[in-house]
py3Dmol code that shows the C-alpha trace and the ligand (Angstrom):
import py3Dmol

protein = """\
ATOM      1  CA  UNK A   1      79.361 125.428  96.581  1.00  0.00           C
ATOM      2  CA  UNK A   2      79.136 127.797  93.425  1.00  0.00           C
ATOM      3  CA  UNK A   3      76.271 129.200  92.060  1.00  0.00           C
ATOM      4  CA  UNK A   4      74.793 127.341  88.984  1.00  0.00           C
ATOM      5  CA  UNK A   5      74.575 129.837  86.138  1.00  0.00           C
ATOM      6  CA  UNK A   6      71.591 128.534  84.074  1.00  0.00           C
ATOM      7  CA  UNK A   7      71.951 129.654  80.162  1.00  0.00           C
ATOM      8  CA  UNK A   8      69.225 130.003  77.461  1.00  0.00           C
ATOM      9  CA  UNK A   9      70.748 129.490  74.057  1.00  0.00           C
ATOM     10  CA  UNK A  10      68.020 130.936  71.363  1.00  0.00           C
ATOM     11  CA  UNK A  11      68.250 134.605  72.268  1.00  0.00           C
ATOM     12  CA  UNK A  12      71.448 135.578  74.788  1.00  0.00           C
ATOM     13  CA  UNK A  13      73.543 133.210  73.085  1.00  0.00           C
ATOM     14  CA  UNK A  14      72.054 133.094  69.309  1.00  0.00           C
ATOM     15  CA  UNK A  15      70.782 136.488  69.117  1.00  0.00           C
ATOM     16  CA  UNK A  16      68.171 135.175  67.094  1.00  0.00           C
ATOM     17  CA  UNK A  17      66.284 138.892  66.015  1.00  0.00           C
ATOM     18  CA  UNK A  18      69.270 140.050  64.342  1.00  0.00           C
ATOM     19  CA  UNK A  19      68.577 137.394  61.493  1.00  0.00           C
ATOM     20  CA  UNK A  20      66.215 139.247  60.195  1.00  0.00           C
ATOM     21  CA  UNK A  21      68.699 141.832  59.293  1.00  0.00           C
ATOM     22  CA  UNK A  22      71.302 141.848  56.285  1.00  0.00           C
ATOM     23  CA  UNK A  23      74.738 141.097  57.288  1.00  0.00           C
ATOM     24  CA  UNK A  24      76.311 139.079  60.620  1.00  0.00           C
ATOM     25  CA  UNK A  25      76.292 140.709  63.258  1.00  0.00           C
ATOM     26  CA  UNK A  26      79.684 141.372  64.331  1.00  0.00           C
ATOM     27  CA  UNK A  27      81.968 139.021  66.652  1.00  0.00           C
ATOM     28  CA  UNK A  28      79.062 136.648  65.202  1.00  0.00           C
ATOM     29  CA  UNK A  29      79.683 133.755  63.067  1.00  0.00           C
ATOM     30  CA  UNK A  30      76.390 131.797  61.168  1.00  0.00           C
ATOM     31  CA  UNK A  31      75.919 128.153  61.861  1.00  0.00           C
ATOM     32  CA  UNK A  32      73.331 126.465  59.230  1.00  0.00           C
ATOM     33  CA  UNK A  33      72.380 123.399  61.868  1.00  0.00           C
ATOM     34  CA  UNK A  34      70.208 120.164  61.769  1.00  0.00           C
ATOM     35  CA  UNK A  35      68.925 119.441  64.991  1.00  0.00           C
ATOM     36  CA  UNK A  36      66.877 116.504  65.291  1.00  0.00           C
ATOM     37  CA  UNK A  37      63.110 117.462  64.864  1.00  0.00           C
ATOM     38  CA  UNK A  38      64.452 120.152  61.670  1.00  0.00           C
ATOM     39  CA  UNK A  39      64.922 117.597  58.982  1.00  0.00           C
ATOM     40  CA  UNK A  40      62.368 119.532  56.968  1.00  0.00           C
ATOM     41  CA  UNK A  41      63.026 122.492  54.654  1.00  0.00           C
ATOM     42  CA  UNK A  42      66.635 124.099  55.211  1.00  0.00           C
ATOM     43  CA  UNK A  43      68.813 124.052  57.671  1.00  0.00           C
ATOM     44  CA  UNK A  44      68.482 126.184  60.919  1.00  0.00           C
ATOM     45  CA  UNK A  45      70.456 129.526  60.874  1.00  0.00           C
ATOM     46  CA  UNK A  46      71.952 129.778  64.473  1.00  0.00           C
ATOM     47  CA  UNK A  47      74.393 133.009  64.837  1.00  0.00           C
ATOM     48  CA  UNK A  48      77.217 131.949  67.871  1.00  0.00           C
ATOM     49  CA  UNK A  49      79.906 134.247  68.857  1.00  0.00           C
ATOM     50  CA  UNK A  50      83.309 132.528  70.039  1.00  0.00           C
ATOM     51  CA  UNK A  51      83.812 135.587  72.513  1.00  0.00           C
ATOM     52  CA  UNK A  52      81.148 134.335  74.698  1.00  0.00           C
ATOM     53  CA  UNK A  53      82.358 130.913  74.783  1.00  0.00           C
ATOM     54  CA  UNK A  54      85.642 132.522  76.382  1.00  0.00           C
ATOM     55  CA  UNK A  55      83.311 134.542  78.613  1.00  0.00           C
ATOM     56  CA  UNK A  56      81.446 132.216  79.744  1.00  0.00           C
ATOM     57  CA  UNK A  57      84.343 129.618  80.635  1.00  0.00           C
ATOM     58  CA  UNK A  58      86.108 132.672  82.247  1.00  0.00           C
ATOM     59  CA  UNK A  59      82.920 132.581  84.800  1.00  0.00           C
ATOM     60  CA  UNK A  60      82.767 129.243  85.309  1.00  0.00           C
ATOM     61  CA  UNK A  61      85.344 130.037  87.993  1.00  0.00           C
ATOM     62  CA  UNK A  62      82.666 131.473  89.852  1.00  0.00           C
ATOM     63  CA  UNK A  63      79.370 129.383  88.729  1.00  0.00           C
ATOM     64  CA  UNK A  64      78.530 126.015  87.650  1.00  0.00           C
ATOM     65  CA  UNK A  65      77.236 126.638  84.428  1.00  0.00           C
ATOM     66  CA  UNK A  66      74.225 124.704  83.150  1.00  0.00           C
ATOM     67  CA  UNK A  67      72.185 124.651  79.753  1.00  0.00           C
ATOM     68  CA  UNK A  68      68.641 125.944  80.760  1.00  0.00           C
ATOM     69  CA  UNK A  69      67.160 125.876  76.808  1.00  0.00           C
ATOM     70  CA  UNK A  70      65.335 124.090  74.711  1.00  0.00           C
ATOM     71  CA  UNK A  71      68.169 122.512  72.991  1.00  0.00           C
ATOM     72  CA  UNK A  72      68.821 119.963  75.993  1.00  0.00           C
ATOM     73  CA  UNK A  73      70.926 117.321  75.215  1.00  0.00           C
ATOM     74  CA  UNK A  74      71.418 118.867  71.730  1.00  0.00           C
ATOM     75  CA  UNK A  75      73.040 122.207  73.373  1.00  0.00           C
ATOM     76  CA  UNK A  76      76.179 119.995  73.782  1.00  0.00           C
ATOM     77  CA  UNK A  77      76.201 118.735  70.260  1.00  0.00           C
ATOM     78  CA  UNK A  78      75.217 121.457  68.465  1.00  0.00           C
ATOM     79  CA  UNK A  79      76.257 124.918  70.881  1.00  0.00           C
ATOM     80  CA  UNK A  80      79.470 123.761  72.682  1.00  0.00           C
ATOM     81  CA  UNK A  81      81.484 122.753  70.245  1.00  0.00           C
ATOM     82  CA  UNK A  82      81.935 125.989  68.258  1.00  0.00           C
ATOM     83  CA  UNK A  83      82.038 128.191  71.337  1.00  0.00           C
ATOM     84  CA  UNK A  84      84.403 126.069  72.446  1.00  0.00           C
ATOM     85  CA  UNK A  85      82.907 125.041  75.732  1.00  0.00           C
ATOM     86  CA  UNK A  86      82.971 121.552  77.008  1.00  0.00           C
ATOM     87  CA  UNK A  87      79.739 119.521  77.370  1.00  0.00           C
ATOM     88  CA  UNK A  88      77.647 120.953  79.966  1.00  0.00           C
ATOM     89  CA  UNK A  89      74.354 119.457  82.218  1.00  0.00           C
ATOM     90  CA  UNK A  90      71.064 120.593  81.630  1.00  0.00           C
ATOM     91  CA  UNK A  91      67.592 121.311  82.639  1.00  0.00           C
ATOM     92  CA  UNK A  92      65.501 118.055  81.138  1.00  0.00           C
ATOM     93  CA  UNK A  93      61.791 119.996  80.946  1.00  0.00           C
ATOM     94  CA  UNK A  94      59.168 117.788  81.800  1.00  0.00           C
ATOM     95  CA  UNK A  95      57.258 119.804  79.435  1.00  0.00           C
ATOM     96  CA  UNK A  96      57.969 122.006  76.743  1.00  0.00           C
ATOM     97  CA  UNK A  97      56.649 125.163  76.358  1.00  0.00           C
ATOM     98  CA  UNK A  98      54.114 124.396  79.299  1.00  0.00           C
ATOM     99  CA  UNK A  99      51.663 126.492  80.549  1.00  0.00           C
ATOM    100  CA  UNK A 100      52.290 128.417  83.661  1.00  0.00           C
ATOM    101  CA  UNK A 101      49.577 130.661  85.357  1.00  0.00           C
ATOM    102  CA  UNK A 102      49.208 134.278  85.652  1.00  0.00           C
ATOM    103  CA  UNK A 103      51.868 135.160  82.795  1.00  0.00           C
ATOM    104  CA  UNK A 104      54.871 133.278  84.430  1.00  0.00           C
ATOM    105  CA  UNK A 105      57.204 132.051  81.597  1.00  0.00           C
ATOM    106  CA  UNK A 106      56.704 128.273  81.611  1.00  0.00           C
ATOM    107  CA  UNK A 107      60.239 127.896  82.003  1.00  0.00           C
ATOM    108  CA  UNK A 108      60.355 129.593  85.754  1.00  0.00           C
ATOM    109  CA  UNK A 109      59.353 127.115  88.086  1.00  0.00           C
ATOM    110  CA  UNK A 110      61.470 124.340  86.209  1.00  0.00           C
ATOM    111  CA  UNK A 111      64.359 126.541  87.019  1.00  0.00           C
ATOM    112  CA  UNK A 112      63.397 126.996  90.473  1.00  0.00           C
ATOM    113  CA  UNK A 113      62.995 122.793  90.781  1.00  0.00           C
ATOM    114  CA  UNK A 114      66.189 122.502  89.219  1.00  0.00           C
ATOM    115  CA  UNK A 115      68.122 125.051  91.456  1.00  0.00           C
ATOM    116  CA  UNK A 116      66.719 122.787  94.789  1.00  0.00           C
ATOM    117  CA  UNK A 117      67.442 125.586  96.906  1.00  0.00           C
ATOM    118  CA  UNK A 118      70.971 126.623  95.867  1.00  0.00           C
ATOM    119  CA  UNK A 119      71.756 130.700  94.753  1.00  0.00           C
ATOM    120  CA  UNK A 120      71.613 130.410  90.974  1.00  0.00           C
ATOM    121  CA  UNK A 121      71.604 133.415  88.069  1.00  0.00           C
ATOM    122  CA  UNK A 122      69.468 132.330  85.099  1.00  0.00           C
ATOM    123  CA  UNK A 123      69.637 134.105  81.393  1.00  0.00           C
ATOM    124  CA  UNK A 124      66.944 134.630  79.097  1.00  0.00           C
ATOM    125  CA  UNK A 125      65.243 136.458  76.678  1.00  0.00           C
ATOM    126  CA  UNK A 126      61.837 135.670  78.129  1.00  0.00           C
ATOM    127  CA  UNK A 127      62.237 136.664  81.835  1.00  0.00           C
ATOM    128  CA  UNK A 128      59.557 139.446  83.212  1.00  0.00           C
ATOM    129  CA  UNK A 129      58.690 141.051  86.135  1.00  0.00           C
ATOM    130  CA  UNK A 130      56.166 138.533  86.692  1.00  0.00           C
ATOM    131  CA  UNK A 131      58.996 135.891  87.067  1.00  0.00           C
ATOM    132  CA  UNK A 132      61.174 137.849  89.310  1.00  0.00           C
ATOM    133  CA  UNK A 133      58.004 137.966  91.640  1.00  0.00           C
ATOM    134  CA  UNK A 134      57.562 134.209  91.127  1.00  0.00           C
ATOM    135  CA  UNK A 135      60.799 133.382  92.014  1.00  0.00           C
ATOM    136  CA  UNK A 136      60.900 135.825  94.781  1.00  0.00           C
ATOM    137  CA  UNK A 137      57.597 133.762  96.507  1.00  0.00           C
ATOM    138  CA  UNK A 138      59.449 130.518  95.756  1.00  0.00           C
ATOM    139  CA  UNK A 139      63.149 130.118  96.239  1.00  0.00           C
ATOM    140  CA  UNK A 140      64.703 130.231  99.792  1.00  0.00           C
ATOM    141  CA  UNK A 141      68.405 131.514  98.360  1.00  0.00           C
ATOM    142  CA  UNK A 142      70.049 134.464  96.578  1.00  0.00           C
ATOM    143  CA  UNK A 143      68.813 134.355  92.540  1.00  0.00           C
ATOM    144  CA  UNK A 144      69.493 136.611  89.831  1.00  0.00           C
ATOM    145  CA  UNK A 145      67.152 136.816  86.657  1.00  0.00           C
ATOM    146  CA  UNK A 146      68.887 138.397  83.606  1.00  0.00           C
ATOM    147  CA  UNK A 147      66.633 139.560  80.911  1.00  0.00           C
ATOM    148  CA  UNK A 148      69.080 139.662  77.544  1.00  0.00           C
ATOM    149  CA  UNK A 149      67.700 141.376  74.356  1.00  0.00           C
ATOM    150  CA  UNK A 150      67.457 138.883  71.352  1.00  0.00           C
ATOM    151  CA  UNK A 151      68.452 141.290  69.101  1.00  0.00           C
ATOM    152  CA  UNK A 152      72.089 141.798  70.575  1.00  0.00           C
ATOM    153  CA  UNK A 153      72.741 138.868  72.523  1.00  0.00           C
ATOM    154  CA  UNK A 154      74.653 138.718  75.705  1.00  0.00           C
ATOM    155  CA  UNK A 155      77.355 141.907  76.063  1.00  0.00           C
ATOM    156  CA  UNK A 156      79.916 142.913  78.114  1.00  0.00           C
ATOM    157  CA  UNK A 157      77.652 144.605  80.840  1.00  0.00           C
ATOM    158  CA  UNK A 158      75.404 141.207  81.240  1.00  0.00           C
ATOM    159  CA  UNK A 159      79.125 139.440  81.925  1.00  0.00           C
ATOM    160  CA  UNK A 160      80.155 142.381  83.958  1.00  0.00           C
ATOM    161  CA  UNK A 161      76.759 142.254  86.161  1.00  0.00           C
ATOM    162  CA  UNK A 162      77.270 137.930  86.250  1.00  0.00           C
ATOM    163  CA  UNK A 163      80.640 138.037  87.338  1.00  0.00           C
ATOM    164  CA  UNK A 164      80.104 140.936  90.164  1.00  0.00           C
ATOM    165  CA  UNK A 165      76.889 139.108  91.575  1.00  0.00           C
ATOM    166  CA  UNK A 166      78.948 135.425  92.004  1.00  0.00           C
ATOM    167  CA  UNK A 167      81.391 138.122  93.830  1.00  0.00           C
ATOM    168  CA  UNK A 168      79.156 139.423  96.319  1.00  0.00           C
TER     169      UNK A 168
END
"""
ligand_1 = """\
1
MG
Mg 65.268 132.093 74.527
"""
view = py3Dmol.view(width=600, height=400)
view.addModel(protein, "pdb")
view.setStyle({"model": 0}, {"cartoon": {"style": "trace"}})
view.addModel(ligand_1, "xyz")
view.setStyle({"model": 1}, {"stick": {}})
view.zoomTo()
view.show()
């Protein structure tokens, strides 16, 4: 059985920071979106680059790739379409932006639930040390946690460090 490769959108896939400066970032292409809950005020500026739809398809040869954001069921509408990925499944929270203890991202033990036990890499702009320790106490198989920086979004060297750990 693969891996699962669990994806946060807001962050290694909309590189969220970088709105705040002038210009697109490049490879980047803005999306003004409605999800449902931002009916208010103007539309949502997402920035999506189409290279890391390819990427990302390119390691679902070696992962089963899974939205871990909180898009959910909207991730499909809203993210797959222009990076041209098909629809994907994906982590239902039981409760958004929970509270964990002792500064573990509320995400983490979601994750953990949703892995059951099988190797899984998971990437996110929120991941800390304090997770890696978490899921070190709490998940009996191989895991990777990738930190990516919301101001550049995933790059080559967080594909390059994906694809060699499904290798291993
Ligand atoms: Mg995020």
């Amino acid at each position: 059985m693969k891996p699962l490769l669990l994806i946060d959108i807001d962050g290694p896939l909309n590189p969220y920071l970088a709105l705040s400066r002038p210009g697109t970032p490049d490879g980047y292409h803005m999306h003004l979106m409605r999800p449902s809950g931002w009916t208010e005020g103007p539309a949502l500026p997402v920035l999506l680059s189409p290279g890391h739809g390819g990427a990302l398809l390119a390691l679902a040869e070696r992962y089963e790739l899974a939205w871990a954001s909180t898009w959910m069921a909207e991730a499909n509408e809203w993210i797959a379409p222009p990076l041209g990925l098909p629809p994907l499944p994906y982590i239902e929270w039981p409760t958004l932006l929970g509270s964990a203890p002792d500064g573990v991202y509320w995400k983490t033990r979601h994750v953990v639930d949703y892995a059951a036990g099988r190797p899984f890499a998971w990437i996110d702009d929120e991941i800390t040390e304090r997770d890696r320790t978490w899921v070190a106490a709490h998940h009996p198989s191989r895991w990777m946690l990738r930190r990516i920086d919301p101001w550049t979004g995933l790059e080559e060297a967080d594909f390059d460090a994906l694809a060699a750990w499904a290798g291993d």
